[in-house]
C-alpha positions in Angstrom: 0.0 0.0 0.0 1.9 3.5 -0.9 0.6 6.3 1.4 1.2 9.6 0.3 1.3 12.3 3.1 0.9 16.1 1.9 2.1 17.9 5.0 4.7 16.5 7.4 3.4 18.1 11.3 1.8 17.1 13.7 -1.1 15.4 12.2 0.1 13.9 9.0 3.3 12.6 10.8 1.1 10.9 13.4 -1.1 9.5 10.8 2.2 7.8 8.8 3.3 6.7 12.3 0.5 4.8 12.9 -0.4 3.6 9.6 3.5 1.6 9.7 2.1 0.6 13.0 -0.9 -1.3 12.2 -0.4 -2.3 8.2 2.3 -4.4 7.5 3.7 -3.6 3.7 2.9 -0.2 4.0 5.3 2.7 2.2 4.8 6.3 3.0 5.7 8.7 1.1 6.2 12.7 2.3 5.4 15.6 0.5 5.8 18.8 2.0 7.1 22.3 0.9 9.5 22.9 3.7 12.7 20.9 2.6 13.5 20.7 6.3 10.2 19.1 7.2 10.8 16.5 5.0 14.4 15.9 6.0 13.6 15.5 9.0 10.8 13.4 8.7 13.1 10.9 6.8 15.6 11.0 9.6 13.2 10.4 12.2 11.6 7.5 10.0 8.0 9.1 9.7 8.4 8.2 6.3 10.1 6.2 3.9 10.9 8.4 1.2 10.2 11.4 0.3 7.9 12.6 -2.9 6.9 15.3 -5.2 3.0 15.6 -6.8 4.4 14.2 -10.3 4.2 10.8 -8.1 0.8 10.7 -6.6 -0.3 8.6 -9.7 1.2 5.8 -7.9 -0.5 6.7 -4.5 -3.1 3.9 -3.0 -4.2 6.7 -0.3 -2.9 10.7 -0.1 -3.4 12.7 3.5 -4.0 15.7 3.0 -2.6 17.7 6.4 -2.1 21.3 5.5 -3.6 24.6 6.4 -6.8 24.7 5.3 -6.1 27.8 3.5 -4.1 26.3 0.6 -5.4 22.9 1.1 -8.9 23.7 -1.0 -6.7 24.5 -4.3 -3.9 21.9 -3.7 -6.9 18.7 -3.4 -7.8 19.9 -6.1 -4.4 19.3 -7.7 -4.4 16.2 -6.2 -7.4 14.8 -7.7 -6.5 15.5 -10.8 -3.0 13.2 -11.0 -4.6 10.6 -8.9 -5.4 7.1 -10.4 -9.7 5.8 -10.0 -8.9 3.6 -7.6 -6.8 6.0 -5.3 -8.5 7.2 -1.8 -7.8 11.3 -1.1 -8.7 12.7 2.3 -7.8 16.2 4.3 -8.0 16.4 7.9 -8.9 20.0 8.0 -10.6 22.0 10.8 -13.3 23.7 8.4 -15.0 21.7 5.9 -18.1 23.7 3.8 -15.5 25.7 1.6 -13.4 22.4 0.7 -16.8 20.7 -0.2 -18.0 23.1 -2.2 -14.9 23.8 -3.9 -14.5 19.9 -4.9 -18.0 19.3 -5.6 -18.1 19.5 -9.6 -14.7 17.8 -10.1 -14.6 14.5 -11.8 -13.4 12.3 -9.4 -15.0 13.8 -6.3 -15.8 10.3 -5.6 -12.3 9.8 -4.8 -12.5 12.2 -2.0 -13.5 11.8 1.8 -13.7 15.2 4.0 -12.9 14.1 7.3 -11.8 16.0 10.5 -9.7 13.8 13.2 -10.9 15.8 16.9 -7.1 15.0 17.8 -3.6 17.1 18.3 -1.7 19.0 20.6 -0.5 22.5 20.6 3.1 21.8 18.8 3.4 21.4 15.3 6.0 20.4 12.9 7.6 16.9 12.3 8.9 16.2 16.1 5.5 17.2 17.2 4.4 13.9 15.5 2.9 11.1 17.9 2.2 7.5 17.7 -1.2 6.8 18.8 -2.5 10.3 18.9 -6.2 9.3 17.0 -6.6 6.2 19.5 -10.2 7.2 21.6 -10.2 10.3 19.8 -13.4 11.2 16.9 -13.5 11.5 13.3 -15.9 13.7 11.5 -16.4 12.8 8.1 -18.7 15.1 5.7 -20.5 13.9 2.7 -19.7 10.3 2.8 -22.8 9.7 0.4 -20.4 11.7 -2.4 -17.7 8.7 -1.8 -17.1 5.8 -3.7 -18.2 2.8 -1.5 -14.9 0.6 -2.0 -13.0 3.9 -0.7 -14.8 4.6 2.0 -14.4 0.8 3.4 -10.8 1.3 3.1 -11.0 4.7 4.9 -13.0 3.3 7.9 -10.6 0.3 8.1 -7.7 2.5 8.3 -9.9 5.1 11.1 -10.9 1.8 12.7 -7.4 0.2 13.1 -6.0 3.5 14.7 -8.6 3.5 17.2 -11.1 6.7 16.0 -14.8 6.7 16.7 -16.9 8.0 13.7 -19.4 10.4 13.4 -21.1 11.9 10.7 -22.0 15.4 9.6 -22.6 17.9 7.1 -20.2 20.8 6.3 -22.3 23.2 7.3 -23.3 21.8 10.3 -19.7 20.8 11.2 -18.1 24.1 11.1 -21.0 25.9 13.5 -20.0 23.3 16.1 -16.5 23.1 15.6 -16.6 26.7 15.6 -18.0 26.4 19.4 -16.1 23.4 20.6 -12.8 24.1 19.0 -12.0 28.1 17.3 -13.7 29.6 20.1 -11.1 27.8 23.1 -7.8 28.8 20.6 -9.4 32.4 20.5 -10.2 32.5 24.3 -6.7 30.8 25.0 -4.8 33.4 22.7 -6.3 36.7 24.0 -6.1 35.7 28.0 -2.9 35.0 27.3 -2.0 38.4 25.2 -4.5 39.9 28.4 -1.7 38.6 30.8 1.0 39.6 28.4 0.0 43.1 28.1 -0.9 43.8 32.2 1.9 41.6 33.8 5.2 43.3 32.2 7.5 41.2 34.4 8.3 37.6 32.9 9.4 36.4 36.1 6.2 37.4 37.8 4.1 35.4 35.2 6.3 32.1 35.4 6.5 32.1 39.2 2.9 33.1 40.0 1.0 31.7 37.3 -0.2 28.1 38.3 -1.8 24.6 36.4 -4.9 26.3 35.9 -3.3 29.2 33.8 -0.7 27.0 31.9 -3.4 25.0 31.4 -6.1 27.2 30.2 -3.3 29.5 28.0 -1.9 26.2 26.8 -3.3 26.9 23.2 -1.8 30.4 22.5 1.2 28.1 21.5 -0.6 26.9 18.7 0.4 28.0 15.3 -0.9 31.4 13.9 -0.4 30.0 10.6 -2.3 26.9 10.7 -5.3 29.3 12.7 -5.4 32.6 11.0 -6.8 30.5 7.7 -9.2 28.5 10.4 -10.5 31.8 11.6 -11.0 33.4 8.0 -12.8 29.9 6.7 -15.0 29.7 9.1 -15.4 33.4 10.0 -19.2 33.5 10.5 -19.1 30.7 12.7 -16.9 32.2 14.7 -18.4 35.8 15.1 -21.1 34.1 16.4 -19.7 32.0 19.3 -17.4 34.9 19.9 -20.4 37.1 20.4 -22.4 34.7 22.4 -19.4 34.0 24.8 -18.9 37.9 25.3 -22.2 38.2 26.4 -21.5 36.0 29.0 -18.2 37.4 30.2 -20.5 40.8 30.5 -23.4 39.2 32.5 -20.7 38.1 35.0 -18.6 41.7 35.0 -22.1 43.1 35.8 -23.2 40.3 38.4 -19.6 41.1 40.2 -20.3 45.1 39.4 -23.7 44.5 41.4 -22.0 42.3 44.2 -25.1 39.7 43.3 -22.5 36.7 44.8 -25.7 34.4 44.8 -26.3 34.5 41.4 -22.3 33.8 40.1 -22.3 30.9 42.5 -26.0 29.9 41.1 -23.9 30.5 37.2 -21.2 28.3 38.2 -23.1 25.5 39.4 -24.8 25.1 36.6 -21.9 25.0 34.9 -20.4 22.3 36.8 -22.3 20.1 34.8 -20.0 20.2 32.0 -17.9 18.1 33.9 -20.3 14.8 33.6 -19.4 15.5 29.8 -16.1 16.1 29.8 -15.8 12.7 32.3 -18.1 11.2 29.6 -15.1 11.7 26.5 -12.2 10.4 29.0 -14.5 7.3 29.6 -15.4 6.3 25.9 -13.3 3.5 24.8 -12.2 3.3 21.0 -14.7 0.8 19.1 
């Protein structure tokens, strides 16, 4: 089976890490347009060899792992020096624009949108981990618009790496994802340029901040280039959270403005209850 992998970080280096790990006679192939990427991919033996796009016509399965901004135009390329039989996903966090971009080509059958809820804040080749999808979920959009034969191999590979599947249409999927993901990298990114801007001294920050802000700050050191084209893709989406979750932060400056103590406890309470979720996702075994 020859894997191509468009984009050597965190997420497409995971995925070649894992597909060595559970198929035998696999070969991956890297593409990537930082030379240095795929050196050291190579040395670190995320892939076998690296490729360029003149290749792919000898690809089984392509990953697509890029920002989403450049990723619409370069599927396109892809699809067009693809075999039939060859299966093409992305792993993008916005999905209506690549669908609708794709939708008239001739081998959209080829294509599976699909959106692994997985990663950490580092990016980059040595960001790459071996079991990063197993327990985690995988969105895949239009899976009607598939070919069935590709699709079976797609779910056997999701399935061996230990992903849960659910399924969703674009539109739908970026108005949640735009809730449960862009709206905690936005939150995380301004408390942390909040703390940046008020506490001048370094050492102050590093000796008084504890878990709870490392924790919570922990994804302003995601990459601004993967998320700028996030935010732009799925803009609307993201007004809308954003102004939903302002309006809370000004309901609790005026509840502290009018000292109503019984009320913010009453808020947080209720609140609380996000934990039996939360507790529910650590719980849920792979299928």
């Amino acid at each position: 089976m020859n894997v191509f992998i468009i984009g050597l970080g965190l997420i497409g280096g995971s995925f070649a890490l894992d597909i060595q790990q559970e198929f035998k006679d696999v070969n991956i192939f890297g593409i990537d347009s930082n030379e240095e990427h795929g050196n050291l991919a190579l040395e670190r033996g995320i892939i076998h060899q690296k490729a360029t796009f003149s290749e792919l016509k000898n690809a089984d399965i392509v990953i697509i792992a890029i920002p989403v901004d450049i990723s619409k135009n370069l599927i396109i390329k892809t699809l067009d020096g693809i075999s039939d039989n060859c299966l093409v996903f992305d792993v993008g966090s916005t999905k209506e624009l690549i669908c609708d971009a794709i939708k008239e080509h001739p081998k959209r059958r080829n294509f599976l949108a699909t959106h692994p809820i997985a990663g950490t804040e580092f990016s980059g080749p040595t960001a790459a981990l071996t079991n990063l999808f197993r327990g985690k979920t995988n969105i895949i959009c239009e899976v009607e618009k598939t070919a069935f034969k590709l699709q079976e191999k797609a779910l056997d590979i999701f399935s061996k790496l230990g992903m849960r599947i659910r399924y969703m249409d674009p539109k739908s999927h970026d108005k949640h994802i735009a809730y449960v993901s862009h709206l905690s990298h936005i939150s995380s990114f301004m408390l942390g340029k909040t703390v940046l801007e008020k506490e001048k001294n370094e050492r102050d920050i590093f000796d008084m901040a504890g878990s709870g802000f490392a924790s919570t700050v922990r994804l302003a050191k995601s990459s601004p280039a993967m998320w700028t084209p996030i935010f732009e893709q799925n803009k609307e989406n993201v007004i809308e959270s954003l102004s939903e979750y302002i309006h809370n932060l000004q309901q609790f400056k005026t509840l502290l403005e009018c000292n109503d103590f019984p009320e913010i406890y009453t808020e947080m309470e209720n609140t609380n209850y996000i934990k039996q979720i939360l507790n529910g996702i650590k719980e849920v075994k792979p299928q």
